[in-house]
N, C-alpha and C positions, 0 to 999 in steps of 0.2 A: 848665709847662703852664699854659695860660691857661684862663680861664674858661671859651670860646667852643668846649673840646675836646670840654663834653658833648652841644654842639647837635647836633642831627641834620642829614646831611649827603647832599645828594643825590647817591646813589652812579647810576651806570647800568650794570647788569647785564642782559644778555641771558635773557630768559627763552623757550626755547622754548615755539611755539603746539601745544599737546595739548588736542583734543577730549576730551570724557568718556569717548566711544563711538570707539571705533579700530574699525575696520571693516579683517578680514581679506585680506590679499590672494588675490585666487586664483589658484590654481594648475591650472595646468595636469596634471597627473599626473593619472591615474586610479585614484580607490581603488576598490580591491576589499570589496567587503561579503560577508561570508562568506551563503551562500544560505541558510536553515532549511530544517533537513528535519523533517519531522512524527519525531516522534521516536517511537519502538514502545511509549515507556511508552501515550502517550494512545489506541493502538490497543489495549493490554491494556486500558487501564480502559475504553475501551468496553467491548470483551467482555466484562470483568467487570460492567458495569453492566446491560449485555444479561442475562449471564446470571444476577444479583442478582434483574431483573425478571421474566425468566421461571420463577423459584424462586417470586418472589411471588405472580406470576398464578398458579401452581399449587396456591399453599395455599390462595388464597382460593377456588378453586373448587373443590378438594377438600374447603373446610372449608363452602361453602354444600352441596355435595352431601351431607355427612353432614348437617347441620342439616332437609336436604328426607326426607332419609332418618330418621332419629331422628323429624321429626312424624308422617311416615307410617307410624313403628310406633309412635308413644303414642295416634294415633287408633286403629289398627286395637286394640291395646291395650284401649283405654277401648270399642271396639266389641264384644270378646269379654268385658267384664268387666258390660258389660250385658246380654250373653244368657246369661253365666252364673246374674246375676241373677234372668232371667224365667226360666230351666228351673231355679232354687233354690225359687221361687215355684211356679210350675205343682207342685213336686215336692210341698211342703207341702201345696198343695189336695187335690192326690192319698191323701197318706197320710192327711189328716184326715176326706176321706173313705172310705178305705179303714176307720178306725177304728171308723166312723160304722157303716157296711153290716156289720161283723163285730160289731156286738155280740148278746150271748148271746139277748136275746129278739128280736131280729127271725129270728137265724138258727133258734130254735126254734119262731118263729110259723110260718115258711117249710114244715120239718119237716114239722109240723101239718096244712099245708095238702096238703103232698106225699102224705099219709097216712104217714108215717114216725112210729116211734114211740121212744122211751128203752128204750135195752137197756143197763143198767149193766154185760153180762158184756163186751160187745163194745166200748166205752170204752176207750183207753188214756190215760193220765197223759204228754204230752212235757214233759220239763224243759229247757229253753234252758241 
């Protein structure tokens, strides 16, 4: 072997020409693409969304009605808790004047003027 074995050696080999991008042939055939049908789940979860929201709208309006309902009995409430108040008050005036006119000397001035006079037989004693 001579020296001249390691030289590089112009070979000529055939290389086929290949793009990067190979581009399909087409075909003639006709594919069939299977059709989508709405499938029943997304008609249930409608409904069920439907009827999710109409659960909703109903708490919420049952829950404003009591809230309308509950202020219109803490007013009417606080309405009777102040006329219990004034007829508490009127009651007091009442008795402290009832106190006033019952006592012993105006009711024996009264007497006096009646012409009525003190009979200790005709007197009873009530005990409460």
């Amino acid at each position: 072997m001579s020296l001249n074995s390691n030289l590089a050696r112009k070979v000529e080999v055939e290389i086929p020409l290949q793009s990067p991008f190979t581009i399909p042939e087409q075909s003639t055939e006709i594919v069939h693409k299977p059709i989508s049908k709405k499938s029943l789940a997304t008609r249930v979860e409608k409904m069920l969304i439907g009827t999710i929201m109409a659960i909703a709208f109903t708490l919420i309006a049952v829950s404003i009605s009591l809230e309308i309902n509950i202020a219109s009995t803490n007013r009417t409430l606080q309405d009777t808790k102040a006329s219990i108040l004034s007829t508490t008050t009127i009651n007091n005036n009442l008795q402290q004047e009832v106190q006033e006119l019952s006592r012993y000397d105006r009711i024996y001035k009264i007497a006096n003027e009646q012409g009525l006079k003190m009979n200790e037989v005709n007197v009873r004693n009530v005990i409460k």
